[in-house]
C-alpha positions in Angstrom: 84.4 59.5 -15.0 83.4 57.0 -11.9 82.2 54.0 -13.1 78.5 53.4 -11.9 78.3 50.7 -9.1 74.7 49.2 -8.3 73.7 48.4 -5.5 70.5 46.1 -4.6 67.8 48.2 -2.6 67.3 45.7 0.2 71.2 46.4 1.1 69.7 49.6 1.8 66.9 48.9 3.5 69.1 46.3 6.1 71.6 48.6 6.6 69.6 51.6 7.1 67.3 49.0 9.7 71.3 48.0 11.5 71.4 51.5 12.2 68.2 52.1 13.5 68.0 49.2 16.1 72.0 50.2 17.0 70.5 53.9 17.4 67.6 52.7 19.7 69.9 50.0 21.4 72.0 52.6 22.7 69.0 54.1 24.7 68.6 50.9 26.8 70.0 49.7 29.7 71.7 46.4 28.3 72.6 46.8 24.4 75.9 44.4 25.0 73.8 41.5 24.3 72.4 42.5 21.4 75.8 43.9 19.9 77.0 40.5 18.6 74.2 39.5 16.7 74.6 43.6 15.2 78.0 42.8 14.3 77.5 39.2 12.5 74.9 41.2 10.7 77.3 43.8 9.5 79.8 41.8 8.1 77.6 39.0 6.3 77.8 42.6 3.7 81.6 42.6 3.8 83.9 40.9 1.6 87.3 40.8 0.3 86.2 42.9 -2.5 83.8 45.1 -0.8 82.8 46.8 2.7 79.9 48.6 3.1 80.3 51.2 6.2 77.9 53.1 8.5 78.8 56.3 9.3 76.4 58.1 11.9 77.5 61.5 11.9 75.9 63.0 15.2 77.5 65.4 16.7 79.6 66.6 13.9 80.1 70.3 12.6 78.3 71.0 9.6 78.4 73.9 6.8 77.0 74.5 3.7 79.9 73.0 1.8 79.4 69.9 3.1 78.7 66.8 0.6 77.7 63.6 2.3 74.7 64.7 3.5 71.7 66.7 3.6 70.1 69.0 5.9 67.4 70.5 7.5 68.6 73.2 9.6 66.3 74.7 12.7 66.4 77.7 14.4 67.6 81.0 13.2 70.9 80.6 13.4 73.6 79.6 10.5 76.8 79.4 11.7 78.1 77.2 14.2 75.7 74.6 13.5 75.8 70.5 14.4 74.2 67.7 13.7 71.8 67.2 16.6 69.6 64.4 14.4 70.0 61.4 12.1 67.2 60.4 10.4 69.3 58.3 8.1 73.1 57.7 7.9 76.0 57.8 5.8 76.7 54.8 4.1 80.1 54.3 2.2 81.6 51.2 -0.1 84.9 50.5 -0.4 86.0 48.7 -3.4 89.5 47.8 -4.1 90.8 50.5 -1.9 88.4 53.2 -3.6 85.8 54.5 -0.6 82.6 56.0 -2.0 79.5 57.6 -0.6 76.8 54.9 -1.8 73.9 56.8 0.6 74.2 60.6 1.6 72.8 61.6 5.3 69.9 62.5 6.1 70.5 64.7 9.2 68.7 68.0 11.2 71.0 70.6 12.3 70.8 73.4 15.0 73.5 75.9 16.2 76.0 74.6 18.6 75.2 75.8 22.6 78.1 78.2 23.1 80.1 76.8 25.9 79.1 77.6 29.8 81.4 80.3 31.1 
């Protein structure tokens, strides 16, 4: 049995708001600026001992089987489907070389386009 690990619900909430503002920063013409400030942000949560990670999982294939997050799935269609929305991402913790899911996805899935011919 996994031992429990606790984690503090404001790490939540900053990380969850770190992934937001990189999510709307990469809408705008100049995010560059704003990246090092991101970045100091992100690791004020690592440490020798632990990293937290944000995994934004856009894009990627998903099924039924899949564990690290959950979906809503649109449209009629249930094969073939990818995430086409994050509402909130993955967030893992590594601890002494051990990488757990801390946070399941929250994502919106539709089925893929098939390709132009």
């Amino acid at each position: 049995m996994k031992p429990v690990i606790e984690v503090p619900k404001y790490v939540f909430t900053v990380l969850n708001q770190v992934f937001e503002v990189e999510r709307r920063l990469s809408k705008v013409d100049d995010p560059v600026r704003f990246s090092r400030p991101l970045e100091k942000l992100k690791e004020a949560f690592d440490s020798d001992e632990a990293q937290f990670v944000i995994e934004n999982p856009i894009s990627q294939k998903y099924d039924i089987t899949r564990t690290d997050v959950e979906a809503t799935i649109t449209g009629t269609k249930h094969e073939g489907l990818v995430i086409t929305e994050v509402l909130k991402p993955i967030i893992k913790l590594t601890c002494n070389g051990v990488s757990r899911i801390i946070q399941k996805g929250v994502v919106i899935t539709s089925a893929s386009k098939p390709a132009a011919q």
